[in-house]
N, CA, C and O atoms as CSV, one atom per row, in Angstrom:
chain,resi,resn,atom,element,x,y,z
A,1,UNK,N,N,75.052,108.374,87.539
A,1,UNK,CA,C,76.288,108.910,87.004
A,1,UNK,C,C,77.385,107.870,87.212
A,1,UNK,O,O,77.506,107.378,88.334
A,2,UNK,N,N,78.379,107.411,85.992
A,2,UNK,CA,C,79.008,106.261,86.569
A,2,UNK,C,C,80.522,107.229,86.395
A,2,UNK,O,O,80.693,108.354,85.924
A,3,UNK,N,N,81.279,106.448,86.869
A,3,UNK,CA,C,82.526,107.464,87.811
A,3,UNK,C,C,83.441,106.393,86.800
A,3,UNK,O,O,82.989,105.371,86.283
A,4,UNK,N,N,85.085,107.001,86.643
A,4,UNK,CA,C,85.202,106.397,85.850
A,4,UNK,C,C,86.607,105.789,87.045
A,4,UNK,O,O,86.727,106.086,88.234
A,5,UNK,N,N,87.282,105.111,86.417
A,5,UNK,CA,C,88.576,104.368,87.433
A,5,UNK,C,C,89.157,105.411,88.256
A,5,UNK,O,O,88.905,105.459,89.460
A,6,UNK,N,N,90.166,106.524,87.499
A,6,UNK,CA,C,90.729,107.543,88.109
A,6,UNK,C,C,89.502,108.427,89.094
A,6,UNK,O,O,89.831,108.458,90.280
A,7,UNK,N,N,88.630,108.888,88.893
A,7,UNK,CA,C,87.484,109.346,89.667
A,7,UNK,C,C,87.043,108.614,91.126
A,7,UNK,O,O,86.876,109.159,92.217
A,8,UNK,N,N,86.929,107.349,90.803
A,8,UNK,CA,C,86.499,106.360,92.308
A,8,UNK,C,C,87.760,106.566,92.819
A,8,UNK,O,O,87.600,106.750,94.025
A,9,UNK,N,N,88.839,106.628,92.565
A,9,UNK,CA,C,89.341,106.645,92.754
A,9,UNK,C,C,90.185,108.057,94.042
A,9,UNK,O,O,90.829,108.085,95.091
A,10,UNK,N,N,89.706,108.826,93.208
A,10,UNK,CA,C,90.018,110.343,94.270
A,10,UNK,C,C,88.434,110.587,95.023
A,10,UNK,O,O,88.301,111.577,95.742
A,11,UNK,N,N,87.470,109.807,94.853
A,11,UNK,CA,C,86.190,110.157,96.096
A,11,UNK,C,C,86.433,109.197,96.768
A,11,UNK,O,O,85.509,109.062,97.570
A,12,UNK,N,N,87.416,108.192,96.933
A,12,UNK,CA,C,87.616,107.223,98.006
A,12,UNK,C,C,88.666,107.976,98.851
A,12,UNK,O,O,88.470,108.170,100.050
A,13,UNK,N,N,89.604,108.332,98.321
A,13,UNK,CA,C,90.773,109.006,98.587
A,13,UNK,C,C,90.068,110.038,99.732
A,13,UNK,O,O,90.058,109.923,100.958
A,14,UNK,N,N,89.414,111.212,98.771
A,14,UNK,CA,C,89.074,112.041,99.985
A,14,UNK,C,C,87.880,111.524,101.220
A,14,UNK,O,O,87.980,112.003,102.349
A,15,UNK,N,N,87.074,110.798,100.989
A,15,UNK,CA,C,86.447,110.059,102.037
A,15,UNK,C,C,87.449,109.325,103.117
A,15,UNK,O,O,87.387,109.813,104.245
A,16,UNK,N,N,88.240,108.375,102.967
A,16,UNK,CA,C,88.929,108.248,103.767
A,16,UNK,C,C,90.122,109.462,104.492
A,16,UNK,O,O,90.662,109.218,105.571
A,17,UNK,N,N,90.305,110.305,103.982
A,17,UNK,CA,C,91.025,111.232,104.218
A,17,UNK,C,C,90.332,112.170,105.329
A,17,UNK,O,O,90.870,112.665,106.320
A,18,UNK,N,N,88.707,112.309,104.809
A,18,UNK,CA,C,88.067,112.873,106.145
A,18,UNK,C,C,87.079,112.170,107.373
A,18,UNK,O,O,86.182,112.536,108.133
A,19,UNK,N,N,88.015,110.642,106.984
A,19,UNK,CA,C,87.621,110.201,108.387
A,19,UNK,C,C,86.871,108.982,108.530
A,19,UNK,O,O,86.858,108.220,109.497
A,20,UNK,N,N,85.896,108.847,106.826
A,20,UNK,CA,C,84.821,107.719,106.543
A,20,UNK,C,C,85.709,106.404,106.446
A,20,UNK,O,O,86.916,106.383,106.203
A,21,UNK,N,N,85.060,105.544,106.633
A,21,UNK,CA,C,85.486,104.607,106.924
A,21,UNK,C,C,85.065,104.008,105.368
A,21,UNK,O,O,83.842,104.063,105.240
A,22,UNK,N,N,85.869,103.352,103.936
A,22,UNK,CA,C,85.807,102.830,102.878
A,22,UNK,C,C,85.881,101.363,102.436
A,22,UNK,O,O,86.785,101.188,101.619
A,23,UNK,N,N,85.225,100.323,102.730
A,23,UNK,CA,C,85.510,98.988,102.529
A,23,UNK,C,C,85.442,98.758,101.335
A,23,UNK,O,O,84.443,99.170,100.745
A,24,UNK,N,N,86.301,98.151,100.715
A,24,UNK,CA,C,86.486,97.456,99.403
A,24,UNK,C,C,87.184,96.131,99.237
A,24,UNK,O,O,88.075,95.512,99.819
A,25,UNK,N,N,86.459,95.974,98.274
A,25,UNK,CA,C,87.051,94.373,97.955
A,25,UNK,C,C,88.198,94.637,96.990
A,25,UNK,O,O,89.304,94.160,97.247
A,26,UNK,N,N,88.031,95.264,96.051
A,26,UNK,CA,C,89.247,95.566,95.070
A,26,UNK,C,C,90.065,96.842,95.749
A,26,UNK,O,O,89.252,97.709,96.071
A,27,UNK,N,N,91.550,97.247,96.089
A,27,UNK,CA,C,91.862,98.015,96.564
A,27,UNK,C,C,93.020,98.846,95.267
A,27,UNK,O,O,93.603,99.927,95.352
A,28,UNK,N,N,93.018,98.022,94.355
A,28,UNK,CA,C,93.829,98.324,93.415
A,28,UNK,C,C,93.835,99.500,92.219
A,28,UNK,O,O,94.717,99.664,91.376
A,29,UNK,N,N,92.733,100.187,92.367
A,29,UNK,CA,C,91.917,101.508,92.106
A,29,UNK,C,C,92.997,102.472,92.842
A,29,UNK,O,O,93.533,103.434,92.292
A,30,UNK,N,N,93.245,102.013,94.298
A,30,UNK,CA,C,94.340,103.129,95.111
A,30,UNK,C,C,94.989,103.548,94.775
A,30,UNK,O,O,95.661,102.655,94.258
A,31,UNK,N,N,95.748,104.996,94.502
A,31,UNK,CA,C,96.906,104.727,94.515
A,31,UNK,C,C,97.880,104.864,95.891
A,31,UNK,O,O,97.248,104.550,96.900
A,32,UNK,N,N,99.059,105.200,96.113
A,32,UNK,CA,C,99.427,105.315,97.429
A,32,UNK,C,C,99.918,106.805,97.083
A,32,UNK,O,O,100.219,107.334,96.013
A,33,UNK,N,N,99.878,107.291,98.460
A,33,UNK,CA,C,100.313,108.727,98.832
A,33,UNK,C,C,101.113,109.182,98.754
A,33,UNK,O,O,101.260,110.381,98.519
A,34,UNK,N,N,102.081,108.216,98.959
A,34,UNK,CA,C,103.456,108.970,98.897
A,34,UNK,C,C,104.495,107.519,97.826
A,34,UNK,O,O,104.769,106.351,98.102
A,35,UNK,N,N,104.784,108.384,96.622
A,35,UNK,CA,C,105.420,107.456,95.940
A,35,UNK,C,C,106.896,107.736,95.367
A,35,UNK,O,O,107.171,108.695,94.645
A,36,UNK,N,N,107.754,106.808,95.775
A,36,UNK,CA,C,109.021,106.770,95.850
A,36,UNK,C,C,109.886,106.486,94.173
A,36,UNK,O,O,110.797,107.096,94.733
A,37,UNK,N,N,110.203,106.298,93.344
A,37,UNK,CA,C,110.402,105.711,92.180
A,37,UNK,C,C,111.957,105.268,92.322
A,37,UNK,O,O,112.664,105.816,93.168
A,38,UNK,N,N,112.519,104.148,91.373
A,38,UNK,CA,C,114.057,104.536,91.797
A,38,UNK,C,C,114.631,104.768,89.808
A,38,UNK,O,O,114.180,103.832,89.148
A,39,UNK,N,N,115.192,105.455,89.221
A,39,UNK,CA,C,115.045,106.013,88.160
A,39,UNK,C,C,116.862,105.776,87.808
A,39,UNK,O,O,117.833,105.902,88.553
A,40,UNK,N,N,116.743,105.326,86.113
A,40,UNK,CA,C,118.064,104.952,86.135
A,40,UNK,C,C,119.239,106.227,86.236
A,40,UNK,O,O,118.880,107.372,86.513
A,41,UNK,N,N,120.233,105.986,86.057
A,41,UNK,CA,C,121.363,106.894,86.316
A,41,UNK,C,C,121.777,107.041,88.179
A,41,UNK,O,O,122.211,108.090,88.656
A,42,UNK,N,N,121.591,106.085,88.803
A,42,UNK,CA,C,122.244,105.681,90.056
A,42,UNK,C,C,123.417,105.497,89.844
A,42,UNK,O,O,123.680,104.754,88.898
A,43,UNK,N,N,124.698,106.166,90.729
A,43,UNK,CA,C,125.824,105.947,90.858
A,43,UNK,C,C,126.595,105.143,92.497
A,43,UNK,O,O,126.107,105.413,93.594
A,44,UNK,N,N,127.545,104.391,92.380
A,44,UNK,CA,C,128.103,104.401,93.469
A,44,UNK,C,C,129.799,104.425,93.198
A,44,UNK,O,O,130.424,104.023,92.217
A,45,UNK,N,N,130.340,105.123,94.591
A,45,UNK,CA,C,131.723,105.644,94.167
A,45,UNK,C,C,132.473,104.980,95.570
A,45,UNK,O,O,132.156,104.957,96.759
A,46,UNK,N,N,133.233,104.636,95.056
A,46,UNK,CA,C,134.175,103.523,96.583
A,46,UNK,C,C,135.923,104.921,96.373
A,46,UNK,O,O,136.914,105.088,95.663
A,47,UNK,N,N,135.401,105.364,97.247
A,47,UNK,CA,C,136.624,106.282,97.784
A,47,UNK,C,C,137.272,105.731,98.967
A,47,UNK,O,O,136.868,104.894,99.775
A,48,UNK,N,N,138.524,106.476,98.881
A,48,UNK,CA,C,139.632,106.428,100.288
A,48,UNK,C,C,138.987,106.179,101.371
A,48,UNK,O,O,138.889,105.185,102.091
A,49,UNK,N,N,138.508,107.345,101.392
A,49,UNK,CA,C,137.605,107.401,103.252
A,49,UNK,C,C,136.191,107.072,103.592
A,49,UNK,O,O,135.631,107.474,104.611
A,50,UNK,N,N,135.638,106.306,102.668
A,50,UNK,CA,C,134.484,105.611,102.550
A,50,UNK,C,C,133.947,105.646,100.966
A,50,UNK,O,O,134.729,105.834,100.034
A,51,UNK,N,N,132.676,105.463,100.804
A,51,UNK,CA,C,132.052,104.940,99.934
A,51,UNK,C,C,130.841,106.247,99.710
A,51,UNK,O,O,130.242,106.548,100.742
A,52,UNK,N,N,130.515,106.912,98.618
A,52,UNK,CA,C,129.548,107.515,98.216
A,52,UNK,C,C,128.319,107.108,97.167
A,52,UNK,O,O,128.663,106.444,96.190
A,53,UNK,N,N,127.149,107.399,97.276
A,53,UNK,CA,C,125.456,106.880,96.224
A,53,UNK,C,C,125.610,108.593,96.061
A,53,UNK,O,O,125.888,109.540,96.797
A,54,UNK,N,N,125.264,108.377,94.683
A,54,UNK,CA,C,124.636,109.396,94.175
A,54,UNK,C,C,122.801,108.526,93.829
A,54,UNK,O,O,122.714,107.829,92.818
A,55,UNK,N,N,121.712,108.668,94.622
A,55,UNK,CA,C,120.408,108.393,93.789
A,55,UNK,C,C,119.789,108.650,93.039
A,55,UNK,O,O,119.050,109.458,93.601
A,56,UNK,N,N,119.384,108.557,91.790
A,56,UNK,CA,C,118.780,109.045,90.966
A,56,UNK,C,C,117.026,108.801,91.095
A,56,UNK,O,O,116.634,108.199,90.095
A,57,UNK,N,N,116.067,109.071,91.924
A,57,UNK,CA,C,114.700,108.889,92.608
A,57,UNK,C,C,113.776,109.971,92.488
A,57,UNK,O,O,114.127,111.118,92.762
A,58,UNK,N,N,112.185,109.592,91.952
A,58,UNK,CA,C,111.373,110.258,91.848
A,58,UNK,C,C,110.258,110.170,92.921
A,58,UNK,O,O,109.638,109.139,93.183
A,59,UNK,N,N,110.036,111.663,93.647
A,59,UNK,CA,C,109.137,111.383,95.018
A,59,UNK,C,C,107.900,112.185,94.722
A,59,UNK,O,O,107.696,113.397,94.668
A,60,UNK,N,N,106.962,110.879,94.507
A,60,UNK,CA,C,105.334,111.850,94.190
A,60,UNK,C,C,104.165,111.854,95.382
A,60,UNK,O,O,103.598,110.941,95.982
A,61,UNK,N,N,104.092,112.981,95.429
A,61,UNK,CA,C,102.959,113.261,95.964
A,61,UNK,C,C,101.569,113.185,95.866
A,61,UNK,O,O,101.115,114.164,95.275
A,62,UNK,N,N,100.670,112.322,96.255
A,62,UNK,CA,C,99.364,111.880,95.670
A,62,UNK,C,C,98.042,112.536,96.784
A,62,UNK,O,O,96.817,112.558,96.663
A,63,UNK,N,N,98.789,112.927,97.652
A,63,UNK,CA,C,97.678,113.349,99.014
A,63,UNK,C,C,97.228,114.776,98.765
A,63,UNK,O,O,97.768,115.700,98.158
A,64,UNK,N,N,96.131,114.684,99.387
A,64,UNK,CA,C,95.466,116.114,99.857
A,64,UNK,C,C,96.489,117.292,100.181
A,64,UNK,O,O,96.426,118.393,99.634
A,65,UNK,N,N,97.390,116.951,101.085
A,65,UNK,CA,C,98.346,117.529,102.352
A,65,UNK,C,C,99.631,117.836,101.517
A,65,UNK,O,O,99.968,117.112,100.581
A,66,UNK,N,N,100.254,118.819,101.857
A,66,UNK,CA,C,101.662,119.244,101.692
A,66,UNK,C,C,102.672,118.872,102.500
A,66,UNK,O,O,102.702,119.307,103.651
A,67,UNK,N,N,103.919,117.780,101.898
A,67,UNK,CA,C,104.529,117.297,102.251
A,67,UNK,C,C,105.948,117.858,102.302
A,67,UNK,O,O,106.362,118.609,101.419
A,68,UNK,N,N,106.566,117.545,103.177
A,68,UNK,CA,C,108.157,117.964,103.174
A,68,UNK,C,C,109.251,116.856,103.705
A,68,UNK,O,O,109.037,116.038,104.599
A,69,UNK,N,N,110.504,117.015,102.938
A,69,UNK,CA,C,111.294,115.856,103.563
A,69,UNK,C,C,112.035,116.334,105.045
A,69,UNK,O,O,112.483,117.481,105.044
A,70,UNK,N,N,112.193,115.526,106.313
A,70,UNK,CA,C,112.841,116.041,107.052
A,70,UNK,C,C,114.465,115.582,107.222
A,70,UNK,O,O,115.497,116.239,107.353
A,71,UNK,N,N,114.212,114.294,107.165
A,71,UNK,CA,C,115.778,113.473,107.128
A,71,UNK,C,C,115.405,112.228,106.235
A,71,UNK,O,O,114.496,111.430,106.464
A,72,UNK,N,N,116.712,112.212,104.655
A,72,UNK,CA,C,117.087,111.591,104.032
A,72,UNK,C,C,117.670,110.632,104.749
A,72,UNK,O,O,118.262,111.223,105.651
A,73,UNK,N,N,117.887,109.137,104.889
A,73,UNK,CA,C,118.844,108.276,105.176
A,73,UNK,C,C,119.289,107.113,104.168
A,73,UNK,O,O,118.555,106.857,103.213
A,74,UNK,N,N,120.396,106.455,104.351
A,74,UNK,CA,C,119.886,105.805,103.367
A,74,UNK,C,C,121.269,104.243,104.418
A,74,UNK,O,O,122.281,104.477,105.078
A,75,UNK,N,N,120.630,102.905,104.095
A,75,UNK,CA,C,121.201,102.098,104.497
A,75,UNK,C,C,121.915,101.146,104.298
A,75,UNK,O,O,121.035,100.329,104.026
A,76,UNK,N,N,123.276,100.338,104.182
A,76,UNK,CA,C,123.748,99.193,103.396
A,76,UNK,C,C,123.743,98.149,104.232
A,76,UNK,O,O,124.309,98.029,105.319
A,77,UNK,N,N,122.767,97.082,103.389
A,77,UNK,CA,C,122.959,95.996,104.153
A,77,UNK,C,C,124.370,95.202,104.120
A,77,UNK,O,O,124.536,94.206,104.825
């Protein structure tokens, strides 16, 4: 039975997920678990008493597990 990209793809996923150990040479089949996007319509606003971001960001979930945010931060270099 040959498996197709997206398929190897989620029996690697859950194998490593319960513990097996998966060596590969190509890792690019992966995707990652938790995916961040940054999506246009970002604002920034320079006020009196500091400075405000509005983000405009897409957060996907690719895992087994149910995720939740606990603390947003965000930093200026």
């Amino acid at each position: 039975m040959k498996l197709s990209t997206h398929q190897k793809g989620m029996v690697i996923a859950r194998l490593q997920a319960a513990g097996i150990p998966v060596h590969l040479g190509d890792r690019s089949i992966i995707k990652p678990e938790l995916l961040v996007e940054s999506l246009k319509g970002s604002r920034a606003y320079d006020l009196k008493m500091g400075s405000e971001f509005l983000l405009n960001v897409r957060i996907s979930n690719n895992s087994y597990g149910n995720l939740g945010a606990h603390k947003l931060q965000g930093h200026l270099l």
